[in-house]
DRENDO-1510 file (C-alpha; in Angstrom, 1 decimal, always signed):
<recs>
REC; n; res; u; v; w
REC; 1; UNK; -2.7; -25.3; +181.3 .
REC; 2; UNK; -1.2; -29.0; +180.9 .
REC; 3; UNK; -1.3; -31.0; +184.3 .
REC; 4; UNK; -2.6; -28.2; +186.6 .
REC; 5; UNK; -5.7; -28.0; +188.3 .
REC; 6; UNK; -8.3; -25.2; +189.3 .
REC; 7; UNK; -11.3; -25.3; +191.6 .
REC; 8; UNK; -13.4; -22.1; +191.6 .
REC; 9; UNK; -15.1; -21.4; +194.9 .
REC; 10; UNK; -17.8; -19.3; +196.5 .
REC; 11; UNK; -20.3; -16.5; +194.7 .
REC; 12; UNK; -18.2; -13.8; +193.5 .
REC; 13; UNK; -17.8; -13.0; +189.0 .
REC; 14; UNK; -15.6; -13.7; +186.9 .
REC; 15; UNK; -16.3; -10.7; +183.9 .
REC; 16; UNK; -14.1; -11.7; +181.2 .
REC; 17; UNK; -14.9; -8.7; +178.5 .
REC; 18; UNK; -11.8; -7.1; +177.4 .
REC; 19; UNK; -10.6; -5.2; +174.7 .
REC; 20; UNK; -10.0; -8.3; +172.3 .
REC; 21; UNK; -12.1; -10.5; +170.0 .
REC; 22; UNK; -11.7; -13.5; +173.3 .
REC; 23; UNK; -13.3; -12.9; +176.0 .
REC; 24; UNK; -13.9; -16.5; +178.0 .
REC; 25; UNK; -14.3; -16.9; +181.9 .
REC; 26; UNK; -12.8; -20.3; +181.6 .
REC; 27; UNK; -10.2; -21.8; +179.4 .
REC; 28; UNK; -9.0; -25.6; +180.2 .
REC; 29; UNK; -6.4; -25.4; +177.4 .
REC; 30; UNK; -4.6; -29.4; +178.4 .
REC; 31; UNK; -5.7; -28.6; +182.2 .
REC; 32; UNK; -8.2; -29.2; +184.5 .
REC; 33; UNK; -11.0; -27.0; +186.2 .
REC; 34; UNK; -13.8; -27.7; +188.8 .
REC; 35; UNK; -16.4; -24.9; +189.2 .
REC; 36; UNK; -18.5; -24.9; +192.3 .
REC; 37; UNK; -20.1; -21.8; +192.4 .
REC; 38; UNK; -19.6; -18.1; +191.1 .
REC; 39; UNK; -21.0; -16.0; +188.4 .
REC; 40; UNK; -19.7; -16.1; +184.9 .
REC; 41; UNK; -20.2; -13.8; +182.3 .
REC; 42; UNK; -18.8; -11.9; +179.2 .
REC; 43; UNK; -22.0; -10.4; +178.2 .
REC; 44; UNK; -21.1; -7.2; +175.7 .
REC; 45; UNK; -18.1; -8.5; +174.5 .
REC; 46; UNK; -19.0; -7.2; +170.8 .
REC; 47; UNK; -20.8; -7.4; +167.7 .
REC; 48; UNK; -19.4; -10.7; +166.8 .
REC; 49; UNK; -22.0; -14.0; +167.1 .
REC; 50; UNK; -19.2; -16.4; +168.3 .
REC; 51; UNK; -18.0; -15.3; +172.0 .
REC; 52; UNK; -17.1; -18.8; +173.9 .
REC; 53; UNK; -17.3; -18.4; +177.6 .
REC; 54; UNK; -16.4; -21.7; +179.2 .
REC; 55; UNK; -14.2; -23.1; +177.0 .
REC; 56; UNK; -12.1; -26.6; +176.6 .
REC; 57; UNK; -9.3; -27.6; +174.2 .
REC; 58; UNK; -5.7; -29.8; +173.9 .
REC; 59; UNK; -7.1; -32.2; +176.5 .
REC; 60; UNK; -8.3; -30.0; +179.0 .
REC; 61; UNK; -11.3; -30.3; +181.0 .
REC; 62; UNK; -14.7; -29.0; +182.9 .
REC; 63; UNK; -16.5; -30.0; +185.4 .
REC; 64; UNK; -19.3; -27.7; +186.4 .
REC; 65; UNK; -20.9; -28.6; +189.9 .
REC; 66; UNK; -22.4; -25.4; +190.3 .
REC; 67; UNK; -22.9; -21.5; +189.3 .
REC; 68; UNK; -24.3; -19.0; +186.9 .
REC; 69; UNK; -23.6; -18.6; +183.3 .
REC; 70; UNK; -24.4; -15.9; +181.3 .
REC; 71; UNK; -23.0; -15.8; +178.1 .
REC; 72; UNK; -23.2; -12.7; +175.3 .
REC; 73; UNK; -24.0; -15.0; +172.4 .
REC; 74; UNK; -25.8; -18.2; +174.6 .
REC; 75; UNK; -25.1; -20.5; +171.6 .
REC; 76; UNK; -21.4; -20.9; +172.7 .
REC; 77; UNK; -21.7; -21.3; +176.6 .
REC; 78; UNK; -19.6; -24.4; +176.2 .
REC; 79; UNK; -17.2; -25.1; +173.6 .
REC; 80; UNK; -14.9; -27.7; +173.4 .
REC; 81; UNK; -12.9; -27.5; +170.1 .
REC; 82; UNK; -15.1; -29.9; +167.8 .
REC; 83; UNK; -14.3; -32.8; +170.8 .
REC; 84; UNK; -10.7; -31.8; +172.1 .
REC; 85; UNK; -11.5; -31.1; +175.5 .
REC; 86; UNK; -14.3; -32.1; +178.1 .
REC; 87; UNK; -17.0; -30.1; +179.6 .
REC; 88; UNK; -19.1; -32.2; +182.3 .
REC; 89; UNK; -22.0; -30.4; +183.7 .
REC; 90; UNK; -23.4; -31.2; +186.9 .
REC; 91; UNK; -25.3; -28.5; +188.2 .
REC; 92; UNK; -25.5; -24.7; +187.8 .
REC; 93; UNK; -27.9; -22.2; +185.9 .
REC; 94; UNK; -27.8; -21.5; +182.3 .
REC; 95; UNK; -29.3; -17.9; +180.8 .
REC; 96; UNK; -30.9; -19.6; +178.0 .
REC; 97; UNK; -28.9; -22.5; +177.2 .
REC; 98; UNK; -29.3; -25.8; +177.2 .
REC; 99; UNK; -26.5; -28.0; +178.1 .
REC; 100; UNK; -27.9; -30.7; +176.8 .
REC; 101; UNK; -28.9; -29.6; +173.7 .
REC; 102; UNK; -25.8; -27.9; +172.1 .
REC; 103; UNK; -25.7; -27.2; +168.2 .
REC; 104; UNK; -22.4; -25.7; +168.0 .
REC; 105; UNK; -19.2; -27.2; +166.3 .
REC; 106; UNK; -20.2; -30.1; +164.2 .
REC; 107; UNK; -17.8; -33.2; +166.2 .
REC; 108; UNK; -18.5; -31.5; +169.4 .
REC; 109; UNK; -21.0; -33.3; +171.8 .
REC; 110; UNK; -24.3; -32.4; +171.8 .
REC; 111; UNK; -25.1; -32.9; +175.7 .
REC; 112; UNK; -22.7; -31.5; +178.2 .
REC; 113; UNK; -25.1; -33.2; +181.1 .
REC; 114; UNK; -23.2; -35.8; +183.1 .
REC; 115; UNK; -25.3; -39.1; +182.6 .
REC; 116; UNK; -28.4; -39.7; +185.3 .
REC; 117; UNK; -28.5; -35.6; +185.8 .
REC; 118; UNK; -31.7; -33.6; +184.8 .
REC; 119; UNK; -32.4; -30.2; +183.5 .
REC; 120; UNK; -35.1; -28.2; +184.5 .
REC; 121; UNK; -36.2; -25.2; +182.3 .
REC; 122; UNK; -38.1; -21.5; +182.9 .
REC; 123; UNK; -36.5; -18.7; +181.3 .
REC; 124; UNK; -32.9; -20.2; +182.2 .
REC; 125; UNK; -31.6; -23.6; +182.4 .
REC; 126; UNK; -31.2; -25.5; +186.3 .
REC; 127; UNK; -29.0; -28.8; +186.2 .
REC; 128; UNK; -30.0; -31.1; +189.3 .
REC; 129; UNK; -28.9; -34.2; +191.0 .
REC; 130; UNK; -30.6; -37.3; +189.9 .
REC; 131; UNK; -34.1; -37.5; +191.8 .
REC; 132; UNK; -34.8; -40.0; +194.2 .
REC; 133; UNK; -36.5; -42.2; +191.5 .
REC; 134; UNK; -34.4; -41.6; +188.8 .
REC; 135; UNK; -31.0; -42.6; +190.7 .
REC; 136; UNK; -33.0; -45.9; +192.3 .
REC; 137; UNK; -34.0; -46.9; +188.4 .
REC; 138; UNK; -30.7; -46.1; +187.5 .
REC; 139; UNK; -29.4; -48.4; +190.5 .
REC; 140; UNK; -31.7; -51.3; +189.4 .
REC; 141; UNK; -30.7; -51.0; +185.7 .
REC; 142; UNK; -27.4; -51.4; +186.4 .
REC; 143; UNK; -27.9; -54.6; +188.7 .
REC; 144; UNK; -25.5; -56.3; +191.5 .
REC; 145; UNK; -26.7; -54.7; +195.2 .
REC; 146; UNK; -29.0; -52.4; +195.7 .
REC; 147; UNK; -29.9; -50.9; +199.3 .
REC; 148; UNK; -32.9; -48.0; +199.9 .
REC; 149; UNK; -31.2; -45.1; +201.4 .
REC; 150; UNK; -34.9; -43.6; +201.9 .
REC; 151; UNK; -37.9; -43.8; +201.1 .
REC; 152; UNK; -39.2; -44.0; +196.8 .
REC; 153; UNK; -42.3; -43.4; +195.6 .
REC; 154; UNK; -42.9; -44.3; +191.7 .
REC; 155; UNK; -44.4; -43.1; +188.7 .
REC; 156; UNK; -44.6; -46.7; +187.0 .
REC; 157; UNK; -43.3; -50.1; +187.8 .
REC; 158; UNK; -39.6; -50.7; +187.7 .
REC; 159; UNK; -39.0; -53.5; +185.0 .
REC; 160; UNK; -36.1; -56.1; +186.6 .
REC; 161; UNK; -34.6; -57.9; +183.6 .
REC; 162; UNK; -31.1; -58.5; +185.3 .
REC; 163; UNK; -30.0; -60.2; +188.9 .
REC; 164; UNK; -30.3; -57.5; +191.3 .
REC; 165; UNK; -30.4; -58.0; +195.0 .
REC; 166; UNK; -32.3; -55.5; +196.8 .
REC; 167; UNK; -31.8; -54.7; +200.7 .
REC; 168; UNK; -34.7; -52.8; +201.8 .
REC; 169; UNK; -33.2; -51.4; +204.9 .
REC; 170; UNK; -35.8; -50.1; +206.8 .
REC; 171; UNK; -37.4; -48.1; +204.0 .
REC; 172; UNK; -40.6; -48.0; +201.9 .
REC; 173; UNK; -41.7; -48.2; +198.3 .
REC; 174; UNK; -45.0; -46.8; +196.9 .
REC; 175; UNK; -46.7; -46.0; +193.9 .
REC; 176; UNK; -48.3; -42.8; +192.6 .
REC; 177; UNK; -51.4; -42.0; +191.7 .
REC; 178; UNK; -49.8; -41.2; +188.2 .
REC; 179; UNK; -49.1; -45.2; +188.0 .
REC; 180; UNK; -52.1; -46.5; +185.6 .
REC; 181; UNK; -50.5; -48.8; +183.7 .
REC; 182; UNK; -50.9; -51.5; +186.8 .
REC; 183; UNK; -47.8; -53.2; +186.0 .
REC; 184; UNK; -46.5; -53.9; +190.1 .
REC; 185; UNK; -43.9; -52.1; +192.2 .
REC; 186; UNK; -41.6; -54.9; +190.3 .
REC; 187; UNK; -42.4; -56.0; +187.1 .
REC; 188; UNK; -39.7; -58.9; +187.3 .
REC; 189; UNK; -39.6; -60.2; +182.7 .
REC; 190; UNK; -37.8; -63.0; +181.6 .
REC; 191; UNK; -34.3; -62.9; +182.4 .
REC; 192; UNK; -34.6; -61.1; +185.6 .
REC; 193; UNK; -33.5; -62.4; +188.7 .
REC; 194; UNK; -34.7; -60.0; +191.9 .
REC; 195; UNK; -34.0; -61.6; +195.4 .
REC; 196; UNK; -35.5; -58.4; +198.5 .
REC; 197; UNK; -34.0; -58.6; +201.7 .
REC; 198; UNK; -35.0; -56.4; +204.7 .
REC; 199; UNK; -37.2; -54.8; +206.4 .
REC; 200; UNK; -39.8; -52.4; +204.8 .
REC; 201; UNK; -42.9; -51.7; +203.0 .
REC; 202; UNK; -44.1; -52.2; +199.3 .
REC; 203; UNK; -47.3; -50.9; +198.6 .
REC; 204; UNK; -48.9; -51.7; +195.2 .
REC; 205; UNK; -52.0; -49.3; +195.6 .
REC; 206; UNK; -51.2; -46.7; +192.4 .
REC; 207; UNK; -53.9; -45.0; +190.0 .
REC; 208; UNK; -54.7; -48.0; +188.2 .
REC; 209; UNK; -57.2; -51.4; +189.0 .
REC; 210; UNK; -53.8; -53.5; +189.2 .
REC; 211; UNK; -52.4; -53.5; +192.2 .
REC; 212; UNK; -49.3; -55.7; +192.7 .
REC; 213; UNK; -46.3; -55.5; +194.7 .
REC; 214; UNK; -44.4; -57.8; +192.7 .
REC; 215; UNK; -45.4; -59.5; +189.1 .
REC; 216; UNK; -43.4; -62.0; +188.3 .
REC; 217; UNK; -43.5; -61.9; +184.5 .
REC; 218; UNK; -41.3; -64.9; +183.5 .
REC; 219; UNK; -38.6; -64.2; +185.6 .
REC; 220; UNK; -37.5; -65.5; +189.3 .
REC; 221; UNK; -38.1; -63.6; +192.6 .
REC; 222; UNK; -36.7; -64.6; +196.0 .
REC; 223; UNK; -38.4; -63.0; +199.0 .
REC; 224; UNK; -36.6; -63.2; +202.5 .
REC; 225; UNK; -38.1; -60.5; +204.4 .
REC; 226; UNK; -40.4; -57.0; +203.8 .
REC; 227; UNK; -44.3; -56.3; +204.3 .
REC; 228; UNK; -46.1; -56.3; +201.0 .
REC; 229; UNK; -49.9; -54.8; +200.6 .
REC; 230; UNK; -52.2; -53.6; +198.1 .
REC; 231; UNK; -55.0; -52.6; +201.2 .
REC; 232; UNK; -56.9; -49.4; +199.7 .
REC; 233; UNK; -56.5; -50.0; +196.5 .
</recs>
């Protein structure tokens, strides 16, 4: 309740059917919970079509790094009281719910998914960590200093239209053979402002008959260090 906390460890379930018309794992009513792992499930609860299982409200909130849900009527998996609590999902698999895709209360939020965060679908739902690619774009976008933590391989050029400063840091950048739109490693447009520093690769060879490292496209690139090549292509 208000002001507390609780994390939820380890892989054991939490089976909240009883012998009412409730019957959530979860409840943040004004507090705060973290769930890391576990199983949680209220599956034949009842006839009844609205059965929340994790569940928000007064303030309270959610964050789900991890686990299993498996709810009895998948629709509400998450409810936060049209808005009045918080539900952050981070990871975890969902029996045939989407967390970012939520038709439920009308006010409520429509995507649980914590912003950068994928979901990956078969017969149940899998929140991930950011990819590689998809947290370096996101890094980019944002602009300031950026340093390679590892090695990036792209889909498509990333387009610089801020100042970003990028420290290479030993690491490499490539392109795909999905890449045919031949727009660079760095399509640097008006307005962007992209000094590299460091040591590392940048290889424009992709699936297209544009091959550039860098294209500066109206805007301004400074570069202090790095091997660039397009040899293969």
């Amino acid at each position: 309740r208000d002001h507390s906390t609780l994390t939820l460890d380890g892989t054991g379930t939490v089976n909240s059917v009883g012998n009412n018309n409730y019957s959530m794992a979860v409840w943040a009513d004004g507090g705060d919970v973290i769930i890391n792992g576990g199983t949680y499930t209220n599956v034949g609860a009842g006839a009844d079509t609205h059965y929340d299982l994790i569940y928000a409200k007064n303030g309270g909130t959610v964050t789900i790094n991890g686990g299993t849900f498996i709810a009895h009527t998948t629709k509400w998996t998450r409810n936060t009281n049209d808005s009045n609590g918080t539900i952050t999902v981070k990871g975890g698999t969902f029996y045939k719910y989407n967390p970012s895709e939520v038709y439920t209360e009308p006010t409520q939020p429509k995507n649980f998914v914590a912003e950068g965060y994928e979901v990956k679908a078969d017969d149940d739902y899998y929140v991930v960590s950011p990819s590689a690619e998809t947290a370096f774009r996101q890094a980019m976008a944002q602009g300031g200093n950026v340093t390679l933590t590892e090695d990036i391989q792209l889909d498509a050029a990333v387009e610089v239209t801020n100042t970003v400063v990028l420290d290479l840091n030993g690491h490499n950048i490539s392109m795909t053979e999905n890449d045919t739109e031949g727009n660079g490693v760095f399509w640097v447009k008006a307005g962007g402002d992209l000094t590299i520093n460091g040591e590392g690769e940048i290889d424009g060879v992709g699936g297209s008959e544009y091959t550039m490292a860098i294209w500066a496209d109206g805007g301004k690139v400074t570069i202090n260090g790095g091997e660039y090549t397009n040899v293969g292509a």
